[in-house]
C-alpha positions as a Markdown table, in Angstrom:
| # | Residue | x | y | z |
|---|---|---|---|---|
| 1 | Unk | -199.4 | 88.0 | -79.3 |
| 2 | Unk | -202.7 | 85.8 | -79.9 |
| 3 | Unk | -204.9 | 88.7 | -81.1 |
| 4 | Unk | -201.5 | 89.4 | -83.7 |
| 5 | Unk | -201.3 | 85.9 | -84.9 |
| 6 | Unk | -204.9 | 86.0 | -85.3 |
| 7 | Unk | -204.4 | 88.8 | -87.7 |
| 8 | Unk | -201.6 | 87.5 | -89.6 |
| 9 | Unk | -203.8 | 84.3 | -90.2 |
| 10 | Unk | -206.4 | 86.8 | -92.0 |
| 11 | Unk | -203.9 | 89.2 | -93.5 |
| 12 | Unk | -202.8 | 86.1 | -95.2 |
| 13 | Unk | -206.1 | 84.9 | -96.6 |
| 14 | Unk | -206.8 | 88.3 | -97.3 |
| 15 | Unk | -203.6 | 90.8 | -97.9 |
| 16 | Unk | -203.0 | 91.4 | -101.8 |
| 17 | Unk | -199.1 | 90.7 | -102.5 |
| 18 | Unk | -197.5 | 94.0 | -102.2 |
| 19 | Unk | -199.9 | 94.9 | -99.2 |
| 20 | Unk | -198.5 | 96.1 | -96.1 |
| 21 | Unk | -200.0 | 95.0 | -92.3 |
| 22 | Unk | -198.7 | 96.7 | -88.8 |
| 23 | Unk | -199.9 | 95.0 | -85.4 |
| 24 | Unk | -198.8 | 96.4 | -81.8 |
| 25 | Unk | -196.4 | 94.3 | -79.5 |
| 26 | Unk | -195.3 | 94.3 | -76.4 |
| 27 | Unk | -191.4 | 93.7 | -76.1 |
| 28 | Unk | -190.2 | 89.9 | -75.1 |
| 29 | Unk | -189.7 | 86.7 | -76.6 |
| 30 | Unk | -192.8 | 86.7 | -78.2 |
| 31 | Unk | -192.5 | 89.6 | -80.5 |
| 32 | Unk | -189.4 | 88.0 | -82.3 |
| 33 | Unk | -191.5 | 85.1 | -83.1 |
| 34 | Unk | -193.7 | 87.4 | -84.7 |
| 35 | Unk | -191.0 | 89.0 | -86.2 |
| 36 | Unk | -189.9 | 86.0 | -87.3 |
| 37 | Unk | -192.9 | 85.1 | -89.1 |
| 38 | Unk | -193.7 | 88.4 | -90.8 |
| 39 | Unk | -190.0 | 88.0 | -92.2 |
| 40 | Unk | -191.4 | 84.8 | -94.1 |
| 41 | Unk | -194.6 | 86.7 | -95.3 |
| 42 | Unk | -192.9 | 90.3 | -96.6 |
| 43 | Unk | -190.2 | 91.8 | -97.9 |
| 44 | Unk | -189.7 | 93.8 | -95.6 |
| 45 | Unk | -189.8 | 93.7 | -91.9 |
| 46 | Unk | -190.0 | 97.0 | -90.0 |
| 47 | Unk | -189.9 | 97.6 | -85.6 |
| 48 | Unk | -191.3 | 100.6 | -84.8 |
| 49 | Unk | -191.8 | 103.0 | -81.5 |
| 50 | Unk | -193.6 | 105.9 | -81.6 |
| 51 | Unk | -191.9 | 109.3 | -80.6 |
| 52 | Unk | -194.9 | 110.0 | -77.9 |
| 53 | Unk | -194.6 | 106.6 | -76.3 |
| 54 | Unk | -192.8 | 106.6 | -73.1 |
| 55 | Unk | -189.5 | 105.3 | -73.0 |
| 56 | Unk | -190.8 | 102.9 | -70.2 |
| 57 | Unk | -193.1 | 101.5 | -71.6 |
| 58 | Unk | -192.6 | 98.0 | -74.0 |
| 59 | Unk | -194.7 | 98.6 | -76.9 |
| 60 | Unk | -193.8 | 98.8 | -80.6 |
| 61 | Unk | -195.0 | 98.1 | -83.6 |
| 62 | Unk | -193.8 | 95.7 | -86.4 |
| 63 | Unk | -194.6 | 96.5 | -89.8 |
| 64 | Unk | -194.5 | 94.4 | -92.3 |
| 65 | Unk | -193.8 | 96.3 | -96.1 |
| 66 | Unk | -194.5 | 94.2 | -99.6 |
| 67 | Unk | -196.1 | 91.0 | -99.1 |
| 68 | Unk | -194.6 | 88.2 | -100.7 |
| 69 | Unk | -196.0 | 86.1 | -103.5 |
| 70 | Unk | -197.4 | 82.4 | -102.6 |
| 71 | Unk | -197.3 | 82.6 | -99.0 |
| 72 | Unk | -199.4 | 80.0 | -97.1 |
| 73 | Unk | -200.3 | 79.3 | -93.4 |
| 74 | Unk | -197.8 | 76.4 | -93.3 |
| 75 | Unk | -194.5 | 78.6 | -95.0 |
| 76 | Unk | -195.5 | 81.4 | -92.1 |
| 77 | Unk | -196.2 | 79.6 | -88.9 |
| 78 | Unk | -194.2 | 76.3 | -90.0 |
| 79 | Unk | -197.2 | 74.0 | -89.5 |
């Protein structure tokens, strides 16, 4: 969750609106949180599992499509 946070925090320094960005999770509270906050920087907000992954296992990825105009540390993570 850290190391995706982390890369939000540059994707939004960095990501040109319209961009896209797609970080692995593991399933739990934390990835709606992260959810959550990619909801505030895109458009769209997409959760993802690979077809080869096992069904046991708890990761996924959340993909966020279309970055949103004037987005700022504070309107993401509430700060």
């Amino acid at each position: 969750q850290d190391l995706c946070d982390a890369a939000l925090l540059f994707a939004i320094d960095t990501l040109k609106v319209g961009g896209s960005f797609a970080c692995k999770v593991f399933t739990g509270e934390e990835d709606k949180f992260l959810q959550q906050r990619l909801k505030r920087m895109f458009h769209d907000v997409k959760r993802r599992k690979p077809e080869a992954t096992r069904k046991e296992s708890k990761e996924l990825y959340l993909v966020g499509l279309k970055r949103r105009k004037n987005v700022t540390v504070e309107s993401v993570f509430g700060a």
